[in-house]
C-alpha positions in Angstrom: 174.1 170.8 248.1 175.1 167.2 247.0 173.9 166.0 243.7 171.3 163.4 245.5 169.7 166.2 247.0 169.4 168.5 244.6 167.5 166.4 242.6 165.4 165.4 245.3 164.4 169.4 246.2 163.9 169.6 241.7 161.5 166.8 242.6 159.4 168.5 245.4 158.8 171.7 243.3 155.0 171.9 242.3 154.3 172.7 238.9 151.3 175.0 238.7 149.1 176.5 235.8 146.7 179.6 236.0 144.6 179.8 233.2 142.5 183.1 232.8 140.0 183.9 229.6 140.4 186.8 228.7 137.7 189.4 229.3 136.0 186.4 228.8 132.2 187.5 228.7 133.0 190.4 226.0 134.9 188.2 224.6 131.9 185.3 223.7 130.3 188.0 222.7 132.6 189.6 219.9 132.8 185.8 218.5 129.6 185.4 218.1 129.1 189.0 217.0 131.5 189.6 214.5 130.1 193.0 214.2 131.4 194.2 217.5 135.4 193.3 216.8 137.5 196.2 217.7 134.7 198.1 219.3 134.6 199.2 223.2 131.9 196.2 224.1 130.4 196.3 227.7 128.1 193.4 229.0 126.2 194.3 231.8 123.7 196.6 232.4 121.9 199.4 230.5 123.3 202.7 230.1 120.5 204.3 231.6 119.8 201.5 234.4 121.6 201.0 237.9 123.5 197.8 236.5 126.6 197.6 236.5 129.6 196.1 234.4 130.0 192.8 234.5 133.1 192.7 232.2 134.4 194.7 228.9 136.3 194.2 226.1 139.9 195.7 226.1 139.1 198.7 223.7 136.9 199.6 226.6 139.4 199.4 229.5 141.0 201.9 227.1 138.8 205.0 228.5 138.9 203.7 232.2 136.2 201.4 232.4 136.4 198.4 234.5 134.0 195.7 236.1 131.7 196.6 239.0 131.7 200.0 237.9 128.1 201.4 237.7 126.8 201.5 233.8 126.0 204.7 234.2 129.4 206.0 235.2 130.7 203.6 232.0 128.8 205.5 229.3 129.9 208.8 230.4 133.2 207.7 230.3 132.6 205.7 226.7 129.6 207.1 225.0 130.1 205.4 221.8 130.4 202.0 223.7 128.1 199.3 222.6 126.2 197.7 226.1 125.5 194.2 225.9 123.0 192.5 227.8 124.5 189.3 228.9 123.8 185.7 228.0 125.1 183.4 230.8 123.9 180.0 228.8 126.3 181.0 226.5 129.1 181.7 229.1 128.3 178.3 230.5 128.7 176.6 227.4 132.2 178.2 226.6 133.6 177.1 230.1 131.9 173.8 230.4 134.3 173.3 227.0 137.2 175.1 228.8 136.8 172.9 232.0 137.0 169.6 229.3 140.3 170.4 228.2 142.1 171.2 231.7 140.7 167.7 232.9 142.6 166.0 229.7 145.9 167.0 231.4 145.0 167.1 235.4 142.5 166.4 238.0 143.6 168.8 240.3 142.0 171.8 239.1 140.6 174.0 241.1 138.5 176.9 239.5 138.3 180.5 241.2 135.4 181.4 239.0 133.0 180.8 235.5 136.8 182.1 234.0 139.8 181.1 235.5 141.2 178.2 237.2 144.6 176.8 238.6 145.8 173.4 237.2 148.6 170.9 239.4 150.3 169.4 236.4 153.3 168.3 238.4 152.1 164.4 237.6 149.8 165.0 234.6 147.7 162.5 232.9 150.2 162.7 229.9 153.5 162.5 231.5 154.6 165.6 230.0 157.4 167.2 231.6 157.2 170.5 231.3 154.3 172.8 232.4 154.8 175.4 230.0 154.7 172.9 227.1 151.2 171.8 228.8 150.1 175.7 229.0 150.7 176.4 225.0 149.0 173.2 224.9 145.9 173.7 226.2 146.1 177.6 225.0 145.8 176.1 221.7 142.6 173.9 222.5 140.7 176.6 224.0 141.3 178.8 221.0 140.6 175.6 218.8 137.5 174.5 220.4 136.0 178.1 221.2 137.8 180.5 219.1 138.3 182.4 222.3 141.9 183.4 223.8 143.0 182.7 227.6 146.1 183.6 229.3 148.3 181.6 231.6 151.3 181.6 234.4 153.3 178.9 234.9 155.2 178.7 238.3 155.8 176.6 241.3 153.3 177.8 243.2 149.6 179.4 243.6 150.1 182.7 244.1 153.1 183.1 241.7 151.1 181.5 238.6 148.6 183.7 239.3 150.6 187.1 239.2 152.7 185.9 236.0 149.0 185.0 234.0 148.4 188.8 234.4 151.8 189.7 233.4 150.9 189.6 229.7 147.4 190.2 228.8 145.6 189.8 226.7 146.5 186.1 225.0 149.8 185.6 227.1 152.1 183.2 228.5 154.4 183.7 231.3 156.8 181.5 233.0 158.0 182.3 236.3 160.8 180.0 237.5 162.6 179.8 241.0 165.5 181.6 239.7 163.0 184.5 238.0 161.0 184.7 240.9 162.9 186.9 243.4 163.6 189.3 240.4 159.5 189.1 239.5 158.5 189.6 243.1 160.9 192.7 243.9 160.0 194.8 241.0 156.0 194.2 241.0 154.4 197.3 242.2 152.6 196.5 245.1 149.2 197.0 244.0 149.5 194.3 241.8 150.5 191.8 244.4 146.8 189.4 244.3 145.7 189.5 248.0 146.7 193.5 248.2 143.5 195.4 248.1 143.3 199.2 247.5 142.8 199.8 251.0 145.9 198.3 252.0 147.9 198.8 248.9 146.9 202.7 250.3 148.2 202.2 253.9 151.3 200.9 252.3 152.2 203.4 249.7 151.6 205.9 253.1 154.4 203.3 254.9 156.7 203.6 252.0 155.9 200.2 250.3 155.5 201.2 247.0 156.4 197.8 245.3 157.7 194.2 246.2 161.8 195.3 247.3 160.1 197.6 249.9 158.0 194.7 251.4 160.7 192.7 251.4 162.6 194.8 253.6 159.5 195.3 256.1 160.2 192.3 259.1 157.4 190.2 260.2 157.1 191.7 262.9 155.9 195.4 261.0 154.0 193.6 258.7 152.4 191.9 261.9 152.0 195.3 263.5 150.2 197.2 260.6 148.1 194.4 259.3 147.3 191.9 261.6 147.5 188.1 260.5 147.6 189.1 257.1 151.1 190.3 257.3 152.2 186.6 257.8 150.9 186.4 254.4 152.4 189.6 252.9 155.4 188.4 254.2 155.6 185.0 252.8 154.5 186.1 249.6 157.1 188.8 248.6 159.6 185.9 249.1 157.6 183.3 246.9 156.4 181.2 249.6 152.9 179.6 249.3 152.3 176.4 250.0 148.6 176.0 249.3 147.2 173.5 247.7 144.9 172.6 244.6 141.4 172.6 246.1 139.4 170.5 243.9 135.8 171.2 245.2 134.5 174.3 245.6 133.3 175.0 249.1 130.4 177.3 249.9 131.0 179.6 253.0 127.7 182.1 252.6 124.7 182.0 251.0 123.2 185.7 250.2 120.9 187.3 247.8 120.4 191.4 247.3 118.3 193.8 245.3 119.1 196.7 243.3 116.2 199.1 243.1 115.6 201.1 239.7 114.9 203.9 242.0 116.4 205.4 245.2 113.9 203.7 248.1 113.0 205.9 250.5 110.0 204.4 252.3 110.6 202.2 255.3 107.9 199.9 254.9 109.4 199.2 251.3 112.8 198.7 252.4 111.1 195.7 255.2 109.3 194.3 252.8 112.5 193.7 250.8 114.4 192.3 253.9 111.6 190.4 254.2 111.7 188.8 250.3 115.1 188.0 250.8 114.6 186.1 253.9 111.8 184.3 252.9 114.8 183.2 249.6 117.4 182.6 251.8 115.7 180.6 254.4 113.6 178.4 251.8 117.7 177.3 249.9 118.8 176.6 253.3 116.3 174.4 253.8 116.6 173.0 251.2 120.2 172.3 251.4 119.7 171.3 255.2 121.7 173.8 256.7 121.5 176.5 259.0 123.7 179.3 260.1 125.5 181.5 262.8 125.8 184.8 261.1 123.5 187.3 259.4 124.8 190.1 257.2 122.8 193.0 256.0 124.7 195.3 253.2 123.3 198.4 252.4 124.1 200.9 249.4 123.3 204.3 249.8 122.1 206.8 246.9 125.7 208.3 247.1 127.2 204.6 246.5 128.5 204.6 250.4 128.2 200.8 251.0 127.3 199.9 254.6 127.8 196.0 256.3 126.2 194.8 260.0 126.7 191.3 260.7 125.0 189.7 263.7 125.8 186.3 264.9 123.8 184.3 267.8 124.5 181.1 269.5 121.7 178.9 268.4 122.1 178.3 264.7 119.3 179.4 262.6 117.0 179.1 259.4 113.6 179.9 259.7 112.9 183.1 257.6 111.0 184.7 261.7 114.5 184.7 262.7 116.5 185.9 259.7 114.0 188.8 258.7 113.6 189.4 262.8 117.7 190.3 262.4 117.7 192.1 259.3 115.0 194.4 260.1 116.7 195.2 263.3 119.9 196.0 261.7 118.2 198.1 259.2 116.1 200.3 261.4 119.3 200.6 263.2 121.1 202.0 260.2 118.8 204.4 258.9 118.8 208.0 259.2 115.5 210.3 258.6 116.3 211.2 254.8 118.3 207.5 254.0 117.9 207.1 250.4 118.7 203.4 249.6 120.0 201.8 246.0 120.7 198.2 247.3 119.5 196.3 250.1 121.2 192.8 250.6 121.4 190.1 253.0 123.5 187.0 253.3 124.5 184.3 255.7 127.8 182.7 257.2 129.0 181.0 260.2 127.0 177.9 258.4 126.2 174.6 260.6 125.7 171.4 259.0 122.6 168.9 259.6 123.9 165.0 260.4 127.3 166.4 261.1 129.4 166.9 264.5 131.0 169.1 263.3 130.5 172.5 261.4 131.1 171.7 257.6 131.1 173.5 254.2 128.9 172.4 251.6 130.6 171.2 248.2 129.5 172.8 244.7 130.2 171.1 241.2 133.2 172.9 239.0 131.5 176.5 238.5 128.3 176.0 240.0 126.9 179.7 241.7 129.9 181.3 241.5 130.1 184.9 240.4 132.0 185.7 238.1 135.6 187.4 238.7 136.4 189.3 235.7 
């Protein structure tokens, strides 16, 4: 490779930041609680209630406990843990701060949710060379201006700033270079690849992938075989090869809302009337926001926590709440057996079809709005 080129391929390598709070909820709530510091802090629902976590602080994670995990099963796991009740106005506050600063240096950011975001810095409002120098940078103005710590990767790409963020938790800083990368990639156990779920990081542990080298070896083809168009991905992945971009709106593909009952529902005529609230919600927001949609998708969680999805999706693009609680109760009655105890009953909808459009399009959200959180 001549000198001219070289330079020219330096040139074309992306400079990317992932910036992720850290156990970011617990977290607002330690600073503004002095009281709880160094104590196993869980924000979410009661002990005693079927809420779940929505995040914890690290002496938590200590004894197991993770988000999404139902708040009973937390406090058997942590007695002495103190539960938290969370205050998203506060949570609000802290990232609407956070968001300031990353828009100082860049605006291509694109946030993932209420506490994380990637950051293209390769031609940053402050002509500053080096990403990593702009990552202790704006570290250091989320700690000043919130007293709260975040974590960051730095690497040419997406996916690869996003795996070095989590590299060093909590209050980190990695830097994952070209040359570092192969290295990073090969030894990363493959459940810690982002885009590997348990489900397939289980069918590839049974395959004899058990980190990043054994991917590696798998051809495209394999991958292909045992996962469908996803394998392209796994395969491009493992050898640091992701060319997405910076999305800088965030795009709304579903609009859905579900209940969680304080009590196992039995009754049918309950469980309608439910389907029935939701639709009335969802229809009345689509409205509203002048679209309509293709797909309807029931979720059901059963007493024992089994979780069961039915999506149904018609030609004529719909949102009148006859239709959508017309499908919903169908699928329901279709999934019930005679002694069905139910904990949640949800419903959302895809597939979505825009008003004064030709085409099908995705509505655009402000930085943050209606996400939920990824903790």
């Amino acid at each position: 490779m001549g000198k001219m080129d070289k330079i020219q391929k330096e040139r074309e390598i992306r400079k990317i930041i992932h910036v992720d709070m850290d156990a970011f909820f617990a977290a607002v709530e330690i600073r503004d609680n002095p009281q709880y510091k160094g104590k196993p802090i869980i924000v979410g629902g009661k002990p005693n209630s079927r809420g779940v976590v929505a995040t914890c602080s690290y002496e938590a994670r200590k004894f197991g406990i993770h988000s999404a995990m139902p708040s009973f099963m937390a406090y058997k796991l942590c007695p002495q843990a103190i539960f938290v009740r969370g205050r998203f106005d506060a949570y609000r506050e802290a990232s609407k701060l956070i968001e300031e600063i990353f828009f100082e240096y860049s605006d291509l950011v694109e946030p993932v949710s209420i506490d994380e975001a990637y950051l293209d810095v390769t031609n940053n409002k402050k002509c500053i060379a080096s990403a990593t120098q702009i990552a202790i940078e704006i570290r250091s103005k989320i700690f000043n201006k919130t007293k709260l710590t975040a974590s960051a990767g730095v690497s040419y790409n997406k996916f690869l700033a996003k795996i070095a963020s989590d590299m060093n938790k909590p209050d980190g800083l990695v830097v994952v270079t070209p040359l570092k990368a192969k290295q990073v990639l090969e030894e990363l156990p493959i459940g810690k690849f982002h885009g590997i779920g348990k489900a397939s990081e289980k069918k590839m542990k049974m395959l004899g992938i058990n980190n990043g080298k054994d991917l590696k070896e798998r051809t495209l083809k394999e991958l292909v075989q045992h996962f469908g168009k996803v394998g392209k991905y796994y395969y491009n992945i493992v050898r640091g090869i992701d060319n997405r971009e910076i999305v800088t709106e965030r795009i709304r593909k579903s609009l859905g809302h579900e209940r969680t009952f304080s009590k196992d529902v039995t009754n049918i005529d309950t469980m309608v009337k439910i389907i029935s609230e939701l639709g009335e919600k969802i229809s009345k927001q689509m409205q509203e926001r002048h679209f309509k949609a293709k797909t309807l998708t029931l979720k059901i969680k059963y007493a024992n926590f089994d979780v069961v999805s039915r999506s149904k999706t018609i030609d004529i693009p719909f949102d009148k709440v006859d239709v959508i609680n017309h499908l919903g109760r169908k699928m329901l009655l279709e999934n019930l057996g005679p002694k069905c105890k139910i904990r949640l009953l949800g419903m959302s909808v895809s597939n979505l079809v825009w008003q004064n459009d030709d085409q099908d399009k995705q509505e655009i959200l402000s930085f943050y709005e209606g996400q939920i959180p990824i903790i």
